[in-house]
N, C-alpha and C positions, 0 to 999 in steps of 0.2 A: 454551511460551515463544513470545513475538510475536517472527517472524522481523522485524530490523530493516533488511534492506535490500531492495527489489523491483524487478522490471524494468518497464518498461510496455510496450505490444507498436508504440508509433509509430516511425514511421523518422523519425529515428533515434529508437531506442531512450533511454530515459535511466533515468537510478538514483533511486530513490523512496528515501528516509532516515523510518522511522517514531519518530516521538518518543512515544509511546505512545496508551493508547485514548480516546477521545473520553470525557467526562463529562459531557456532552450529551445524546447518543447513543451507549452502550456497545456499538452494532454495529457501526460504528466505527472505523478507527485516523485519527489524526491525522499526516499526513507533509507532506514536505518536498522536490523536485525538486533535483537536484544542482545546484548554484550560483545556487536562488534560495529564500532562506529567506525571504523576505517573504510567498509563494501558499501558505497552507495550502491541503492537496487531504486527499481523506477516503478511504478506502477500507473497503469495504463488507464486512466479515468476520463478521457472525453470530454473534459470539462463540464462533465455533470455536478448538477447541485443536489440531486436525489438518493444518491448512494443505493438502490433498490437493486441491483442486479445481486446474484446468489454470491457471488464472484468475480474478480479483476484481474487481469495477465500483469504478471508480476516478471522483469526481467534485470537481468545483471552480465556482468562477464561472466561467461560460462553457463550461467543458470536460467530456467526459466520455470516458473510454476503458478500457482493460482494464490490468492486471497482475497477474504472478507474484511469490511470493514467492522471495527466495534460501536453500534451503534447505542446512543443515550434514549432509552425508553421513549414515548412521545405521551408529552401530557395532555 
């Protein structure tokens, strides 16, 4: 399951919202920054289903940086 919310590592910090994977580019997610749903930004996932790496390259026009996914405990 594609965790649907991420952090990115800028100060400050802000909340990434994934609206699901690219069909474009299935490596892919397509998201959304907290209070501006106009900049799609893309993040860079391999089509992995394990979400384990510290970190994902996170890219847009103009920008480029890092995030984590938020992940749900494991029971």
């Amino acid at each position: 399951m594609i965790p649907k919310i991420w952090i990115t590592d800028e100060v400050p910090a802000r909340a990434l919202f994934v609206k699901g994977r690219s069909g474009i580019d299935p490596d892919c997610l397509v998201a959304f920054a907290e209070g501006d749903a106009e900049h799609c930004l893309w993040i860079v996932d391999d089509c992995t289903k394990t979400y384990d790496k510290p970190d994902y390259h996170v890219c847009s026009k103009g920008a480029s940086f890092r995030a984590r996914p938020v992940l749900e405990p494991k029971s």
